[in-house]
N, C-alpha and C positions, 0 to 999 in steps of 0.2 A: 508413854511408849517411846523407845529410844528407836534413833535410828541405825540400821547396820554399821554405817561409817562407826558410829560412837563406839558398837559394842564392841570394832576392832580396836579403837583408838582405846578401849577399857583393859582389851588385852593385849598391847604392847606394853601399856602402860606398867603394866603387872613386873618385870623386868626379869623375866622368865632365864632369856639367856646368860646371868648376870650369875646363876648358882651355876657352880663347879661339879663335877660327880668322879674326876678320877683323880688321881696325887692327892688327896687330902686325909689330914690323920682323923683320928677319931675325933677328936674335939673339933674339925673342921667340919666333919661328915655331920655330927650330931647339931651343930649350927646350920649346916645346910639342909639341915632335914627339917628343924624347926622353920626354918625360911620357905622353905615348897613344900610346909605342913599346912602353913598360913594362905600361899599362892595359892594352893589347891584346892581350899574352901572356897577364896575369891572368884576362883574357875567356877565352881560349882553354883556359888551365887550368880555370877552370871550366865551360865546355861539354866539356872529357873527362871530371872527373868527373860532369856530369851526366846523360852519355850513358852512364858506366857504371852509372851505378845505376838508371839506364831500364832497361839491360842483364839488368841482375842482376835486378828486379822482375819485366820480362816471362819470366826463365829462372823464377825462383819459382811463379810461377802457371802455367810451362808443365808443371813438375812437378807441380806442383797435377792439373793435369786428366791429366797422363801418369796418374798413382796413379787416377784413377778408373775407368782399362781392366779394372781388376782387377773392382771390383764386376759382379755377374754380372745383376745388375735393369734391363734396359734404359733402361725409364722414368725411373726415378732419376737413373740415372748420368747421363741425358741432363738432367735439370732439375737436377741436381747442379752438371751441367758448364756450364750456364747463369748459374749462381749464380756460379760462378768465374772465366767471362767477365766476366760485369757487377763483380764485384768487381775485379778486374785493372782494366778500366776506369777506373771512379772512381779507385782509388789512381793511375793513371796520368795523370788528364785535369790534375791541379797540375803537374805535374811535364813534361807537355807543354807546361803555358802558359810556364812558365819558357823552356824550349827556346827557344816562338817568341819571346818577351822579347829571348832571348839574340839568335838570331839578328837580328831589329831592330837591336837595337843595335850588333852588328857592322858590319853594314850602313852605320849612322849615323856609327862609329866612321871604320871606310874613306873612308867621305868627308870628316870632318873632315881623316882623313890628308891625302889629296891637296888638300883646300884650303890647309893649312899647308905643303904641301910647291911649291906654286905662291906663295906669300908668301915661303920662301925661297928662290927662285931669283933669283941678281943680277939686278937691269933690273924688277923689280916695284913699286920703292918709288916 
């Protein structure tokens, strides 16, 4: 399981800002598409793993509160099981931010696509 820091530190890494999408000719558009063909998989790769380890965190802490059916003290169990939400929480609110990060930039991504890919159609230049 990575941590959030990582998964940003995965996506600057990606050198996203680094593709161009206007003044470029066809042969530059067609390079640049190939280059945020590949970034855009990378993205993808990391929103499955990040969505599995969202995955796996909310199954942990659902465990969490499953294991407290046992205890027999109502009170408890219940301010017990309060403590396990809110913790579940925080561990998850990094790691949501990531997500919506991710999704942004997908977003952003896509549209660079189709800007380049209208740069490379003949009769643009």
């Amino acid at each position: 399981m990575k941590t959030p820091i990582q998964y940003k530190n995965q996506l600057t890494e990606l050198g996203i800002d680094q593709i161009k999408t206007d003044g470029e000719s066809q042969a530059e558009a067609e390079n640049s598409l190939s280059q945020l063909a590949e970034i855009l998989q990378h993205v993808k790769d990391i929103e499955t793993s990040l969505n599995m380890d969202i995955h796996a965190l909310r199954s942990q802490f659902q465990g969490r509160i499953g294991a407290l059916s046992i205890n027999q003290h109502h009170k408890s169990r219940v301010e017990e099981e309060q403590r396990v939400v809110e913790e579940r929480d925080t561990k998850l609110a990094p790691y949501e931010e990531v997500k919506s990060q991710l999704q942004t930039l997908l977003a952003e991504l896509e549209e660079k696509k189709a800007n380049l890919e209208k740069l490379k159609t003949p009769g643009n230049n």
